[in-house]
MARVOLUM-992122 format. One record per residue: x, y, z of N, C-alpha, C in turn. Coordinates in steps of 0.05 Angstrom, whole numbers, plus 5000, padded with zeros to 4 digits. Layout:
# MARVOLUM-992122
XYZXYZXYZ ...
# end
This chain:
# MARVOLUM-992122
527019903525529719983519531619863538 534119803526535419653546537619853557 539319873579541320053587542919893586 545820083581548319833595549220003620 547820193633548020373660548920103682 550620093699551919993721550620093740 548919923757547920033791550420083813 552020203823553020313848551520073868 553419953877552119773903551619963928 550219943938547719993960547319863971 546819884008545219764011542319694006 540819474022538119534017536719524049 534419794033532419894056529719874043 527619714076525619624071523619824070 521719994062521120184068517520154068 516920094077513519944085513519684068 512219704037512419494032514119564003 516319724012518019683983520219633993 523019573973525319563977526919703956 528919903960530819993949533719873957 535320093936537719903945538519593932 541019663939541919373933541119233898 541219403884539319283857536619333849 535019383871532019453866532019673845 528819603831528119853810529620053825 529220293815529320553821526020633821 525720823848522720783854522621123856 520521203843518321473843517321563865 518821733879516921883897514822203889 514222183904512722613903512022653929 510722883926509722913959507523083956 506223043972503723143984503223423975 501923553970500923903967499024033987 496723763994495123744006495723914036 493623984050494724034085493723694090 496223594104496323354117494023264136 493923444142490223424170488223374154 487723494127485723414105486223124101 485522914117485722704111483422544084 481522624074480522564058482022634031 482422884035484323014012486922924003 487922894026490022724022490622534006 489222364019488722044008488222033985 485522213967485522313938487422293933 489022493939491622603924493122373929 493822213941496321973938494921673918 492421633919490721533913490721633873 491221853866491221973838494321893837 496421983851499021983850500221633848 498121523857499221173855498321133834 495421223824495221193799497421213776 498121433772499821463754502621343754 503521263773506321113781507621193802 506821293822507821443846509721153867 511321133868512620893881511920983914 512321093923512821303958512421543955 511221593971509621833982510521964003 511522284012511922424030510222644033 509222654062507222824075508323044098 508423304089509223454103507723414130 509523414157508323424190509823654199 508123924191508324124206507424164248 506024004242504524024266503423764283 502323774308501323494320499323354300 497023474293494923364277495223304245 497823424238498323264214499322954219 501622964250503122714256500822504264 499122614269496222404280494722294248 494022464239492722504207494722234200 497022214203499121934180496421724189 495121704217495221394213493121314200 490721484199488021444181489021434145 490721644143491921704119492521444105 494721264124496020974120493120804115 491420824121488620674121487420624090 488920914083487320814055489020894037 491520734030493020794011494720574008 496620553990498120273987500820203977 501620503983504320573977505420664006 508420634006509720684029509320994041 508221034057508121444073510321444087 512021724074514021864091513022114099 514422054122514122304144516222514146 515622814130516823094124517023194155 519723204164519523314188521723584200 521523754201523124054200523524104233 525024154244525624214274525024124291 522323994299521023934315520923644333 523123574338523823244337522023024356 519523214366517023044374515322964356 515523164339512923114307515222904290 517522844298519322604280517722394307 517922344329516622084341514022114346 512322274337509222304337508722174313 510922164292509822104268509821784262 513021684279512721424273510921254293 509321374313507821204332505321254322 504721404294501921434273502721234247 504721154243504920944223506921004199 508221224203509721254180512121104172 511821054152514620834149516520894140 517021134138519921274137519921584146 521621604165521521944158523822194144 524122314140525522514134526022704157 529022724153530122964179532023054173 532423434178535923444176536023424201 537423244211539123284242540823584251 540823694226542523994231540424154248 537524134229536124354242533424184267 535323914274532423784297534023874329 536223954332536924084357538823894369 539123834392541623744400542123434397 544623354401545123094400543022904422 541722934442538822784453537122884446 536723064424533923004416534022794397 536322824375537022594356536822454368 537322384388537822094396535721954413 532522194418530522074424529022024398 529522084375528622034350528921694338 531921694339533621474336532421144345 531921284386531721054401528520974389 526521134382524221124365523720884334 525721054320526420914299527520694303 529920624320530720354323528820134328 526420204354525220044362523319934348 522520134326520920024307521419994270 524519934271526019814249525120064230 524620394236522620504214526320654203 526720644172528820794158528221104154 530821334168531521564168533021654134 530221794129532621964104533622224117 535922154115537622414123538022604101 536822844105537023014083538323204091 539823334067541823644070541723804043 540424044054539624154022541524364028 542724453990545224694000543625004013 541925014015540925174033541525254057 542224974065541325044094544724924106 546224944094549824774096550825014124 551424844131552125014166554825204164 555325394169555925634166559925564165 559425314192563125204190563425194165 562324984141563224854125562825064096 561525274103561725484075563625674072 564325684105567425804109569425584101 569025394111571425204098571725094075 569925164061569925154029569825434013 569825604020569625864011566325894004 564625834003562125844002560525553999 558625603988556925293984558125163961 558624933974560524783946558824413950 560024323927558923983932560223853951 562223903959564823953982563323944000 562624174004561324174034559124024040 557123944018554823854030555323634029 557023504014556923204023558423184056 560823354057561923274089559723434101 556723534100555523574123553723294117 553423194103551222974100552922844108 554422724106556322454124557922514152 557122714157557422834181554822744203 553422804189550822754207550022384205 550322354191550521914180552321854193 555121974204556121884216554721904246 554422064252553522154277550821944277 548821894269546921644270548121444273 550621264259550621024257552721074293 554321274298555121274323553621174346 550721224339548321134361546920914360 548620764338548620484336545520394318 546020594294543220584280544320584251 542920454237544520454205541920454180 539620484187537920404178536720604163 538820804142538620994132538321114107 536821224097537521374061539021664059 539821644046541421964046540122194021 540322384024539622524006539722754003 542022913986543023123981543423293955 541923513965539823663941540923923937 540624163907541324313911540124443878 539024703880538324743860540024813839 542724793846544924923823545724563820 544724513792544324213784547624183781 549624333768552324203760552924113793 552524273814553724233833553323983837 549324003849547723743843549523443847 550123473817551523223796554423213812 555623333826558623353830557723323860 556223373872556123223896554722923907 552822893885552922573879555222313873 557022403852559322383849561122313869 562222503886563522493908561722313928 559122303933557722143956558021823951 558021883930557221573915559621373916 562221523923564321313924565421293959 563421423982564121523999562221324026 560121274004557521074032556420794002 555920644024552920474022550720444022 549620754039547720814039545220904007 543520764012541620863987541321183993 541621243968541521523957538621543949 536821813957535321963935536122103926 535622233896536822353882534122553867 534722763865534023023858534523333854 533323483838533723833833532423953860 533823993877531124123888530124443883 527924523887526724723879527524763853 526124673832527524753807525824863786 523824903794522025093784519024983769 518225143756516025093734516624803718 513524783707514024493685516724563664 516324753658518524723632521624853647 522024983657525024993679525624793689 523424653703524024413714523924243704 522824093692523023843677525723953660 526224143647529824103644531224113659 532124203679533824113701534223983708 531923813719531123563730531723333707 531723303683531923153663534523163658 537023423661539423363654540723363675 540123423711541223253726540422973739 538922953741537622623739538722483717 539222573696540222373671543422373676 544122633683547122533696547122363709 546222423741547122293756545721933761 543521963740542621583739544021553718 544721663698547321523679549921393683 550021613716552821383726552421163742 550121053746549220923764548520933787 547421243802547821323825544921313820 543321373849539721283852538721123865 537121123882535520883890532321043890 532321203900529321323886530621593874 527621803862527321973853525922123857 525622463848523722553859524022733836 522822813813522423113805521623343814 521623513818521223693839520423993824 517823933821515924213802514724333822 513924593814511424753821509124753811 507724493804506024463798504324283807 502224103798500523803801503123693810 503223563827505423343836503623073814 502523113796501822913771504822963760 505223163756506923243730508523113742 510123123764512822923773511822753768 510922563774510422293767511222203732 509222413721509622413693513022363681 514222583692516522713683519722453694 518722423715520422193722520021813712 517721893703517321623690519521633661 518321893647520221943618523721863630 523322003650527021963639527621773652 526221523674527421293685527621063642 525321133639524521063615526521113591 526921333584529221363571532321233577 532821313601534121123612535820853606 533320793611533520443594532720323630 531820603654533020363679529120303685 528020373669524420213667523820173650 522919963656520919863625517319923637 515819853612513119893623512320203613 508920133602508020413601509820433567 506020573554507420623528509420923532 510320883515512821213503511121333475 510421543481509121673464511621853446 512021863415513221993402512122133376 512922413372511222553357513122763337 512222753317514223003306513523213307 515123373298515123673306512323783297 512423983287510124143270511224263245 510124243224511424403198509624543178 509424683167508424673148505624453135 506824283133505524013123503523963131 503024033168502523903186498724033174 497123823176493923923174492223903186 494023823217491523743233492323933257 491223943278492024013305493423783314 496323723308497623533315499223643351 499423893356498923883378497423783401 494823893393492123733413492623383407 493523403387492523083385495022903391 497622983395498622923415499622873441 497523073454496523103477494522863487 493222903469490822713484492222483471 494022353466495122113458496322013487 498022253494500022163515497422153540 495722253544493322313559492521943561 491721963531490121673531491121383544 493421413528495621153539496321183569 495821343581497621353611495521083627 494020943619492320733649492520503624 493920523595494420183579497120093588 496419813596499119683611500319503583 501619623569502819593547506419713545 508819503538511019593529511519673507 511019923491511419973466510920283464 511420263431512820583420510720623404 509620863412506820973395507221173389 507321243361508821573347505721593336 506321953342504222073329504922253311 504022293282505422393259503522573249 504722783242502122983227501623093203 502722883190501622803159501422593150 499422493120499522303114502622343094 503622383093505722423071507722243078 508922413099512522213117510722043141 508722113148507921923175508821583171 507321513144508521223153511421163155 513021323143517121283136516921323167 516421653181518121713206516521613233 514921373225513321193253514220853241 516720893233516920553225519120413244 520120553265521120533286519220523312 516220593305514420583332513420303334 511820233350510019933343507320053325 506520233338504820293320504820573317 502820703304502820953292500821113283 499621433286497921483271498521833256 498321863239497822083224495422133216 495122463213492922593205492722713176 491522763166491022963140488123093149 487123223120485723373126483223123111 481523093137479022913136479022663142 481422603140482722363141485722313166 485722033164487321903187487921693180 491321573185492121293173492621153202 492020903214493820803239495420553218 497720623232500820433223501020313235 501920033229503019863242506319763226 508319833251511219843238511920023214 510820153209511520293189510320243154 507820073158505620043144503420133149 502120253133499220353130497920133141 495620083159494019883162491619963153 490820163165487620233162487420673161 485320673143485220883140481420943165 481621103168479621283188479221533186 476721673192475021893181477422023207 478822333206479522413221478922373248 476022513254474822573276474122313293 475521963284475121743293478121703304 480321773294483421723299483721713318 483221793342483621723366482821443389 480221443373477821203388479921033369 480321023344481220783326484020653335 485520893347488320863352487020713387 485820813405485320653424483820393422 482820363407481219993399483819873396 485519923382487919793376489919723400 490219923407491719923430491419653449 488819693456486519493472486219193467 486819193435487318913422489818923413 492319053425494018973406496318753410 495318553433496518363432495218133420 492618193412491317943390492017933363 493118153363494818153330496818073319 
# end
């Protein structure tokens, strides 16, 4: 799918071995669930998470032995590790002298202007990029009086409050990222940031709940705010498998128009008509296709009746009846198959379907 979406110039930041900014994709993050010291576990878990499209990875460092844990962790993985770091502004330089190639900090809650600035002299020396984060949570008490409460207002002048205060220490080498679970706000303080720095933005709902709360939230402020061209990564942000983010942010960079890659699974509703378990069997469709490196539109239809008319917009296609199964190609019948084969038949194809 093509976009006519406009990128917001950015700079660009190198972030182990990726780059945002400045034009780059828009790149997938998630984060860890794992305890960070579980270094075997870990690695699984980023190791499944690259599988599925995981661009960067963040690892909560509660503690010394998680900030030690980054560098075995970095050993066996191949996506960029960020370092989650909350008050403690030795576990921010314990983390980058274990390998992390970016970390995360609010400077609100790491303590005084020299501790930032033993963080800083850290990061400078080893070129590693600070996401500066400010979630409306945590918006410092001046600025909710000076806005009458938590507003998009305030969190952007606390987020460029604190970016300013970094690049004052003669450091620029930064991502920004300002989160908030009330999504309109969200969207309106993206807005306002976005005409305000150069800095690459991440962009996200934070805490936004379950698969199905979240993935709407997350789908209609993410679609705002990458519709105006604002983004350099992403994050969905579930209570669930950090699979499902991956999942969920692929659909809407995808919809989008701002990725290509990876089939799009499309299915109609359920009706009446319908004679198969076209639920299950749209499940294991979107299941199947997630590891075929294929650009195309695969509708799943659950009848033989309208299936071939409403899959003549897919590349290919399959509907069910009862015993029976048609796979489409463009919106032609190709081949008919015993039900209980429709799936294997629709994957042979798949597998060959650039010999056709």
């Amino acid at each position: 799918m093509e976009t006519n979406i406009v990128r917001k110039k950015t700079k660009e930041v190198q972030i182990g071995n990726k780059k945002i900014g400045a034009g780059n994709p828009i790149l997938i993050q998630s984060m860890t669930n794992t305890k960070t010291e579980d270094i075997k576990g870990t690695i699984d878990q980023i190791q499944r998470l690259t599988s599925a499209g995981c661009d960067i990875i963040r690892c909560a460092v509660p503690n010394l032995e998680a900030a030690e844990a980054l560098e075995e962790i970095k050993k066996g993985i191949t996506i960029p590790l960020v370092a989650d770091i909350h008050f403690d502004y030795r576990l921010a330089i314990a983390a980058m002298e274990h390998g992390a190639d970016k970390i995360r900090i609010n400077p609100g809650n790491i303590g005084s202007k020299e501790r930032i600035k033993a963080v800083i002299d850290v990061a400078k020396e080893r070129n590693i990029p600070i996401r500066v984060g400010v979630n409306s949570g945590s918006l410092e008490k001046e600025l909710v009086e000076k806005y009458h409460g938590v507003t998009a207002e305030g969190i952007v002048e606390s987020a460029l409050d604190k970016v300013k205060m970094i690049e004052d220490m003669d450091y620029d080498n930064l991502v920004i990222s300002i989160k908030s679970s009330d999504v309109m706000m969200c969207v309106r303080a993206h807005e306002l940031i976005a005409d305000k720095t150069e800095h690459p933005l991440h962009v996200g709902i934070t805490e936004s709940g379950t698969v199905t709360s979240g993935n709407i939230k997350s789908a209609i402020g993410l679609g705002m705010i990458l519709g105006q061209g604002i983004g350099d990564t992403i994050r969905v942000s579930l209570t669930d498998d950090p699979l499902e983010e991956i999942k969920s942010a692929k659909i809407i960079l995808r919809t989008l128009g701002l990725r290509k890659g990876g089939i799009e699974v499309v299915s109609c509703p359920t009706c009446g008509r319908t004679q198969i378990d076209l639920i299950g069997l749209a499940n294991q469709v979107e299941n199947m296709v997630a590891d075929i490196p294929l650009d195309i539109k695969v509708a799943v239809m659950g009848c033989v009746v309208n299936g071939p008319g409403e899959a003549k917009e897919a590349d290919i296609g399959i509907a069910g009846g009862i015993g029976e199964g048609l796979i489409i190609k463009h919106g032609e019948v190709y081949k008919k198959v015993k039900e209980e084969e429709l799936l294997e038949a629709l994957r042979y194809e798949l597998l060959h379907f650039n010999e056709s």
